[in-house]
C-alpha positions as CSV (number, residue, x, y, z in Angstrom):
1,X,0.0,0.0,0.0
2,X,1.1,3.7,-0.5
3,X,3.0,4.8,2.5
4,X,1.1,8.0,2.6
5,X,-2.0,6.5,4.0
6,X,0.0,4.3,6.8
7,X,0.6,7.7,8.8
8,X,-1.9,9.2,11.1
9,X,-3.6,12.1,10.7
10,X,-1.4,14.5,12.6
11,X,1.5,13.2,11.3
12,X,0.0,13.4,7.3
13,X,-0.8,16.9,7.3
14,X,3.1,17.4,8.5
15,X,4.5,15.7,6.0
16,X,2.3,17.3,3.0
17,X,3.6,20.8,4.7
18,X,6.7,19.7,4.7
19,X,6.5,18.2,1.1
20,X,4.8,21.7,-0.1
21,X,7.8,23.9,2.0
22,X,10.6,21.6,1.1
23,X,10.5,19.5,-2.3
24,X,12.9,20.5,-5.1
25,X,13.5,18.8,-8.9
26,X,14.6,15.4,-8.8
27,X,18.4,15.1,-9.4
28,X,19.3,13.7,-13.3
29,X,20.1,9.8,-12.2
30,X,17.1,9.6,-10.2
31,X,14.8,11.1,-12.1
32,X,16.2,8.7,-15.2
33,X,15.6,5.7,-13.0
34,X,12.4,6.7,-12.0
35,X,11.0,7.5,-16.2
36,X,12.0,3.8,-16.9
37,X,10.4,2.3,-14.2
38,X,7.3,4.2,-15.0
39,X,7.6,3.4,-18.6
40,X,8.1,-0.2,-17.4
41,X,5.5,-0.5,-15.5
42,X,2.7,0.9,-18.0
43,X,2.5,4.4,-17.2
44,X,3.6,7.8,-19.3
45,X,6.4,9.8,-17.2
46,X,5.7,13.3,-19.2
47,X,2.5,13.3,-16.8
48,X,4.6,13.0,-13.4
49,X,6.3,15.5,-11.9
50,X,9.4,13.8,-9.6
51,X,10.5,15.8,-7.0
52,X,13.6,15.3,-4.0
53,X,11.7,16.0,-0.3
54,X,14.9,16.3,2.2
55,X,14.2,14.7,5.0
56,X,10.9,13.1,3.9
57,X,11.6,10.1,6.1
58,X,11.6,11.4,8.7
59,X,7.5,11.8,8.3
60,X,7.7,8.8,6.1
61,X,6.6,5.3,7.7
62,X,8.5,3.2,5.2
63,X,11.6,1.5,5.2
64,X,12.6,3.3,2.2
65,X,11.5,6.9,1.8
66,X,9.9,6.8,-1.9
67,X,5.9,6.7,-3.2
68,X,3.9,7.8,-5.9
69,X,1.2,10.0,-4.9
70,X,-0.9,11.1,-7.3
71,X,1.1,12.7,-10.2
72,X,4.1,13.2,-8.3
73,X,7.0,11.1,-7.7
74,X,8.2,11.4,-4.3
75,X,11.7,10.4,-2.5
76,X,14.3,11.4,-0.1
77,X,17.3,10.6,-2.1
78,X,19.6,10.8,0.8
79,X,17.9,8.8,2.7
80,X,16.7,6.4,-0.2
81,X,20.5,6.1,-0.9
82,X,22.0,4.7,2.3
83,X,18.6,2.7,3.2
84,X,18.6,1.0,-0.1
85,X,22.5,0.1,-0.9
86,X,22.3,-1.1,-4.3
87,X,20.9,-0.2,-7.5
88,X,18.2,-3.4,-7.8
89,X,17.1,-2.5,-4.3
90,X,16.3,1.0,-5.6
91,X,15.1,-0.1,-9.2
92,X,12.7,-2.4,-7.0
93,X,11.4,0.1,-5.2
94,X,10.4,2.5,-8.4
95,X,8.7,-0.6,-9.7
96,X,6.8,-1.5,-6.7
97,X,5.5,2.2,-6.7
98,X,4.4,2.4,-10.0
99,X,2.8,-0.8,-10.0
100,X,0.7,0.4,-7.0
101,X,0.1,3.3,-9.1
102,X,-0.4,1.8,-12.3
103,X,-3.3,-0.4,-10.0
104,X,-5.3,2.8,-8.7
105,X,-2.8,2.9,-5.6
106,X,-4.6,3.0,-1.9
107,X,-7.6,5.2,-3.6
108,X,-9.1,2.2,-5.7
109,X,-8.7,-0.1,-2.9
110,X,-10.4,1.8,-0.6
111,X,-13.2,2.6,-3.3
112,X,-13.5,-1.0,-4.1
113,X,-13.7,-2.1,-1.0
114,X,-16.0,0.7,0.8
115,X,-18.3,0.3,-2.3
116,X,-18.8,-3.5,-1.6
117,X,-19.5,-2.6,1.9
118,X,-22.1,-0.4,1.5
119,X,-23.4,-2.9,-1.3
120,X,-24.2,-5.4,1.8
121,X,-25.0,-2.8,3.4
122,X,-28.2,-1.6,1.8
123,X,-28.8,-5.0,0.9
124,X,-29.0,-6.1,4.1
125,X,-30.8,-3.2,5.6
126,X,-33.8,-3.4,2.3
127,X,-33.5,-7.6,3.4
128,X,-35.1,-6.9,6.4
129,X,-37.6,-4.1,5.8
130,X,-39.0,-6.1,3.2
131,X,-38.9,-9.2,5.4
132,X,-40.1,-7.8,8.7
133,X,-42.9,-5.6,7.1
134,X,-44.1,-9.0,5.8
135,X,-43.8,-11.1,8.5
136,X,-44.0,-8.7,11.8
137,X,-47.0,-6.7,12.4
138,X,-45.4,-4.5,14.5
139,X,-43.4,-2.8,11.7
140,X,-46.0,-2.2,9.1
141,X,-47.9,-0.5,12.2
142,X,-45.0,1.2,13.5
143,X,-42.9,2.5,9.7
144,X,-40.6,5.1,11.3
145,X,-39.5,2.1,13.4
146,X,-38.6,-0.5,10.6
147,X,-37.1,2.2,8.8
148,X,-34.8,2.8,11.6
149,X,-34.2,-0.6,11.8
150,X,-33.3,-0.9,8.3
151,X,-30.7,1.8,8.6
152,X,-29.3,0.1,11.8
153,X,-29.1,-3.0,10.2
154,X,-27.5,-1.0,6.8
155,X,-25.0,0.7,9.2
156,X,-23.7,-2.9,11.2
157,X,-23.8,-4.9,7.9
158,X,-20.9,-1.9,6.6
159,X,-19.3,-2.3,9.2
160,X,-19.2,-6.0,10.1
161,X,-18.4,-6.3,6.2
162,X,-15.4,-3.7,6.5
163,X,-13.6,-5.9,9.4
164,X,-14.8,-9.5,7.6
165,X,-12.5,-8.0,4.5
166,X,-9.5,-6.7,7.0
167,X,-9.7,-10.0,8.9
168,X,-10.0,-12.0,5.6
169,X,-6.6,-9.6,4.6
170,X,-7.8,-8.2,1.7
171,X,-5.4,-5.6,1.7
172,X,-2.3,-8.2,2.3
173,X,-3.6,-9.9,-0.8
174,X,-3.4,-6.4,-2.5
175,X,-0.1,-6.1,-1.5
176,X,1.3,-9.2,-2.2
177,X,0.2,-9.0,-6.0
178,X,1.3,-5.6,-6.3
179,X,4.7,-6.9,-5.7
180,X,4.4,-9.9,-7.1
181,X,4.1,-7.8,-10.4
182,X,6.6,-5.8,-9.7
183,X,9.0,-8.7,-8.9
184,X,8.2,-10.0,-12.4
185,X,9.4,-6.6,-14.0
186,X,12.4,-6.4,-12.4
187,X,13.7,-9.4,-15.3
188,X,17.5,-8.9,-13.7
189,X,19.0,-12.3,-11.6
190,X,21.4,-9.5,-9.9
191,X,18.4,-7.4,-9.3
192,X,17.1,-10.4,-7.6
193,X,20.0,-11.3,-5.2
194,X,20.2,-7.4,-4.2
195,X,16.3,-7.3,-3.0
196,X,16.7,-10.9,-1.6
197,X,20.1,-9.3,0.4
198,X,17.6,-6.6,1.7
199,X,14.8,-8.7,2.4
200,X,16.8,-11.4,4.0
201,X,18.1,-8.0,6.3
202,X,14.6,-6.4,7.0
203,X,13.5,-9.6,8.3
204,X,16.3,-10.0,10.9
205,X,15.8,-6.5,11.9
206,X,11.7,-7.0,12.2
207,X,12.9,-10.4,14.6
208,X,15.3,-8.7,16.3
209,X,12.3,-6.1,17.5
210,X,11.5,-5.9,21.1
211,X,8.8,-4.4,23.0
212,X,10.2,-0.5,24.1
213,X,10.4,-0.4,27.5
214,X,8.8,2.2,29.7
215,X,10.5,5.1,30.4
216,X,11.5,5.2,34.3
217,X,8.3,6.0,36.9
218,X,5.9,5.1,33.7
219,X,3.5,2.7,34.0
220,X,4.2,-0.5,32.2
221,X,2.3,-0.9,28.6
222,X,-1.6,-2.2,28.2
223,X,-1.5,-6.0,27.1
224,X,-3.3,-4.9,24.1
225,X,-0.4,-2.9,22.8
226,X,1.8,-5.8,23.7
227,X,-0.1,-8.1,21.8
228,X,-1.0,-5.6,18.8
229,X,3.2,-5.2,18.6
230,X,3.3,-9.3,18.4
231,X,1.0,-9.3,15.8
232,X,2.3,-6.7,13.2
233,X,6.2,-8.3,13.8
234,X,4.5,-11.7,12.8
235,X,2.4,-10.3,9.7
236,X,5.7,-8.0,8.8
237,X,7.7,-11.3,8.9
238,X,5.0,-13.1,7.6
239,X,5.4,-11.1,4.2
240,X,8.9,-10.6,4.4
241,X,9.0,-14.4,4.2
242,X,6.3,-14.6,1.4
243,X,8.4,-11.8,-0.7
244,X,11.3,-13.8,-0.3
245,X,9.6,-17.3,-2.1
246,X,8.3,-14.9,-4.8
247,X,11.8,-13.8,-5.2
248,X,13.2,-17.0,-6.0
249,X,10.5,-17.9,-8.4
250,X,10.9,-14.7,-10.3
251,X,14.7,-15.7,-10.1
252,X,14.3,-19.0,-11.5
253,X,11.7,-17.7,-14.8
254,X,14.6,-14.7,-15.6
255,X,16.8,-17.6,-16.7
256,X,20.3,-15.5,-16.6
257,X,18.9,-12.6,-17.9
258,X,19.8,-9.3,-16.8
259,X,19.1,-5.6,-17.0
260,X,21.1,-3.0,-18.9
261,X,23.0,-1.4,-15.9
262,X,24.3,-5.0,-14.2
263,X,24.9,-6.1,-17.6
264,X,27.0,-3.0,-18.4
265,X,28.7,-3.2,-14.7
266,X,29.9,-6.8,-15.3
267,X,31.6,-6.1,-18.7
268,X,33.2,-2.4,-17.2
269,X,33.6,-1.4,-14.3
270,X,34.0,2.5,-15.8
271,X,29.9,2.0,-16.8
272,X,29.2,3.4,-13.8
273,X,30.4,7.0,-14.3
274,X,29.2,7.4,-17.5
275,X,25.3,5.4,-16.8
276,X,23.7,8.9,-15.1
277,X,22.0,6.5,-13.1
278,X,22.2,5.5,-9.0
279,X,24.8,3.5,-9.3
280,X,26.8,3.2,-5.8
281,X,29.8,1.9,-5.1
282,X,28.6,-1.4,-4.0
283,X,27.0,-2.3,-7.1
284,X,30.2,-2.4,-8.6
285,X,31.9,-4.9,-5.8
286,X,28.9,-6.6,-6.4
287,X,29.5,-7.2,-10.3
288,X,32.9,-7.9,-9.6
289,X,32.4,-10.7,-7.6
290,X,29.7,-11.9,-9.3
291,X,32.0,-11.8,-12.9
292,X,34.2,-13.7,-11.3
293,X,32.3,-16.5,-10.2
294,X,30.5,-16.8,-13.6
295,X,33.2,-19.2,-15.2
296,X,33.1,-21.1,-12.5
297,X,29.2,-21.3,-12.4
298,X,28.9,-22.1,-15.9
């Protein structure tokens, strides 16, 4: 999901100030690597505007600092740079986002999913006005009544439909295509072992979450937050663990193939400079070791 709509309400209205007060034009590498990912992913860059937000993560409750928000391309390239470390851990991340945005993003989500709650909704509430009128005296004498009763039963079937799909993880599923898609973009096997290096990373650092301790003369925390901390680590690791089999079957259908920049970093090392793409230091190492253990592979 966008990680624009997993801050609160507070905390969204300072990050869109400090979007609006801070953003400035996308550097020339960045914005590069962000046209082709748009491009591969379906959608025409000439309509998005990519801007650099300093600081962004800060606000930002993602792992790495980038989104696509309406027809703007967002990211904190700072921050993207060090959280990211390689190239195919960045080029995933462009792809992810514009496969969410290529999909309708959060918006059509929540319109799909609001629209088939209040479609049980008003069924169920017409279900039993018609229903009771027929069968119960009472509300064909009394209609305010079993109209009110209608819209009671309208307003519990939305909402008992709303936490059927949440429980039922709707939006998990959403999630998991999203970057199942974007996975099978990707088309690199070096792309593949930098996001499973990442993923393989973020899931020892979800594990290795505790519980933050009280501060000294606080009162402990409620169970409920205990337990609601228990449950996100498992459904974070949950998917990390899930991303990571998709990896390997996206790996396994490339068959060798690989992208432009790893393909250009194996045969020179000098591709680098002259790319004008987010290239980092340890995508070279990377092609290096990986050139020299192709002869011995094959």
């Amino acid at each position: 999901m966008d990680g624009l709509y997993f801050t609160a309400k507070a905390q969204f209205h300072q990050l869109a100030t400090h979007i609006s007060l801070y953003h400035e034009d996308a550097s020339p590498t960045y914005r590069t690597l962000g046209e082709a990912c748009l491009q591969l992913a379906g959608l025409r860059p000439d309509r998005f505007t990519f801007w650099n937000v300093p600081n962004m993560s800060g606000y930002f409750n993602k792992a790495l600092p980038l989104d696509i928000h309406g027809g703007y391309v967002l990211v904190d390239e700072a921050a993207v740079k060090a959280a990211a470390g390689t190239y195919g851990v960045l080029r995933y991340a462009y792809l992810a986002a514009a496969v969410r945005a290529r999909a309708g993003g959060r918006w059509r989500y929540d319109f799909t999913t609001m629209n088939a709650a209040l479609c049980m909704g008003v069924a169920s509430g017409f279900a039993v006005l018609s229903v009771g009128r027929r069968r119960w005296p009472l509300m064909r004498r009394r209609p305010v009544g079993a109209i009110a009763v209608g819209v009671t039963t309208c307003f519990v079937a939305v909402v008992a439909t709303r936490l059927l799909l949440r429980a039922m993880g709707a939006g998990i599923t959403h999630a998991r295509n999203s970057n199942r898609r974007a996975l099978e973009k990707l088309r690199c096997v070096d792309c593949y072992d930098d996001v499973a290096r990442y993923t393989e990373q973020r899931k020892e650092e979800v594990e290795a979450q505790r519980v933050p301790q009280p501060q000294p003369g606080m009162p402990p925390l409620p169970e409920a937050s205990l337990r609601q901390f228990e449950r996100l680590s498992a459904l974070q690791v949950q998917l990390l663990e899930s991303n990571l089999c998709e990896i390997r079957l996206a790996k396994r259908r490339a068959n060798s193939q690989l992208c432009d920049v790893h393909r250009g970093l194996r045969d020179d090392e000098q591709y680098a400079v002259s790319a004008g793409l987010p290239i980092q230091y340890a995508d070279v190492a990377l092609a290096r070791e990986r050139a020299r253990q192709l002869p011995s592979g094959g």
